[in-house]
C-alpha positions, 0 to 999 in steps of 0.5 A, spaced: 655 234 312 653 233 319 652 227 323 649 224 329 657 225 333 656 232 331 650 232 333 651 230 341 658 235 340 652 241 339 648 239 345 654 237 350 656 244 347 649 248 349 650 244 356 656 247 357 661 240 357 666 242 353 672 242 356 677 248 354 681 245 349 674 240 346 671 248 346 677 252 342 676 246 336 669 247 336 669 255 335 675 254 329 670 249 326 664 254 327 670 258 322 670 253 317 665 249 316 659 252 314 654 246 314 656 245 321 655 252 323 648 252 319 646 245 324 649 249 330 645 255 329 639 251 328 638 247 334 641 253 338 634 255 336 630 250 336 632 245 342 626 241 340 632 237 335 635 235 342 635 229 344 630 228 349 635 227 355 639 234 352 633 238 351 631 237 359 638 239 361 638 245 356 630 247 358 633 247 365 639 252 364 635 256 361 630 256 366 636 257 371 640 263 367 633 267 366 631 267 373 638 269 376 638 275 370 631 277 372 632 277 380 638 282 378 633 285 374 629 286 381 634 288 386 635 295 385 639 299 391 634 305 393 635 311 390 638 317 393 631 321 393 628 316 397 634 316 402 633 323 403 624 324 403 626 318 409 631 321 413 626 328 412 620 323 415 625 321 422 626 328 423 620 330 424 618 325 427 623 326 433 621 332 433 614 331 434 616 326 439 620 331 444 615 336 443 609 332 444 614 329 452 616 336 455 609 339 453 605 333 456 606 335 465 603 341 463 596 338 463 598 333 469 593 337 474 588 337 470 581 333 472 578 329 465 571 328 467 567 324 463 560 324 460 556 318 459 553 316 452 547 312 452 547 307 446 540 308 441 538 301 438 540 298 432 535 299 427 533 292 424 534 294 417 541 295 418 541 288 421 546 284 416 541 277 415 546 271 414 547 269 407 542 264 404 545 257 402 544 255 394 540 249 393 544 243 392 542 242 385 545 250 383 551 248 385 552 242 381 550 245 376 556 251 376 560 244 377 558 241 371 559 248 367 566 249 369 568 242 367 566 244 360 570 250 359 576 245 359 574 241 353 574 248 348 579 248 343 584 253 346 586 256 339 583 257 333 586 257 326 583 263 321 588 263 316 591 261 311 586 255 310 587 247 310 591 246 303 593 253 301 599 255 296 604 261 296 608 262 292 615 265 293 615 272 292 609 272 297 608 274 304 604 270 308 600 272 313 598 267 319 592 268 323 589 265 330 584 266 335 587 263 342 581 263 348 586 265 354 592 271 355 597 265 356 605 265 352 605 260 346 609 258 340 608 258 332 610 253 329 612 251 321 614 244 320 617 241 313 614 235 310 620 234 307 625 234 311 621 232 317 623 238 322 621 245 325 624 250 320 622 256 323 618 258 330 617 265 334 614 265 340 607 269 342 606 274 347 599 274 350 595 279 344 598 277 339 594 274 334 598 274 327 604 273 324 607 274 317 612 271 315 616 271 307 615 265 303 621 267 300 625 264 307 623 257 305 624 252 299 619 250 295 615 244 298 610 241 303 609 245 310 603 245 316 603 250 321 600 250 328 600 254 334 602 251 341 599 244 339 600 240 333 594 237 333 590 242 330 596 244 325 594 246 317 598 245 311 601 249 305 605 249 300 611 253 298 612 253 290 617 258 285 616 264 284 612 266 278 
């Protein structure tokens, strides 16, 4: 059965603290012990079981290992097409230098005689008038409607509605309406056992999720998107 001591075990592990020997004993134990296999995976999934000082340090290393790999990703060496089309350029551009330096002291004794060009009047439709500043109380006006915006709820849950009950042998279908483009989470969290027992992340454009109920125990569950505050509740019961 797994402990708070296991517990820390697991975070110091995913923070990477085990020594070499702390670390060959914590994989044979992987091997045995299911339970604490079972535990090690969900936190690894969801790190919001962390402690919160764990979860901190945990949030960081990820943050620090996507930025190194997406900055790997970006540095690419410039491909062999592209080294040619530029050494083709710096050809020709030498060449049109140097023939444009011995063929100039040909034209050296030549007269230029230049013709003055009397200017013709702007006309005054296409004299631009200086922009009209807006009324003061327009102005407010746009301030307090911006002040609004932020009051909206940023998701709105569709289905399944407050309340509802599934079976096992159902698939359940979950619905939102989120107000921006912006990454996100869906969560479903387990009354009983007091934790998220499942979580996927949003891509902006996703609207839906659906999920097996057979993934779960019977019993009482509330999901929501992003924030808690506006969750729903369901329950889970044998299939018939």
């Amino acid at each position: 059965m797994s402990t708070p001591v296991d517990d820390e075990l697991i975070e110091r592990c995913l923070l990477g603290k085990l020594s070499i020997a702390e670390t060959q004993s914590f994989d044979m134990r992987l091997r045995k012990d299911r339970e604490f296999a079972r535990k090690y995976r969900l936190i690894k999934m969801f790190p919001e079981m962390m402690s919160d000082q764990a979860r901190q340090e945990y949030e960081k290393k990820l943050a620090e290992t996507t930025a190194v790999i997406e900055k790997k990703k970006n540095f690419t060496f410039p491909k062999r097409r592209h080294i040619v089309w530029a050494i083709v350029v710096f050809i020709i551009l030498t060449g049109i230098t140097l023939l444009l330096f011995f063929t100039g002291g040909r034209h050296e004794n030549q007269v230029v005689t230049l013709v003055p060009v009397a200017r013709s009047p702007i006309p005054v439709e296409m004299v631009k008038k200086p922009a009209e500043e807006k009324p003061l109380s327009e102005s407010l006006k746009v301030e307090k409607k911006d002040e609004t915006v932020g009051l909206q709820k940023p998701v709105e849950l569709v289905r399944p509605s407050e309340g509802a009950a599934f079976s096992r042998s159902e698939l359940m279908q979950f619905d939102w309406v989120q107000k921006t483009d912006s990454f996100t989470r869906f969560y479903i969290y387990s009354v009983l056992h007091n934790q998220i027992v499942y979580w996927r992340g949003v891509r902006p454009g996703v609207r839906e999720y659906k999920v097996p109920a057979n993934y779960f125990y019977p019993g009482s569950y509330y999901w929501y998107v992003g924030i808690k505050e506006l969750k729903r509740t369901f329950t889970i019961s044998e299939a018939n």
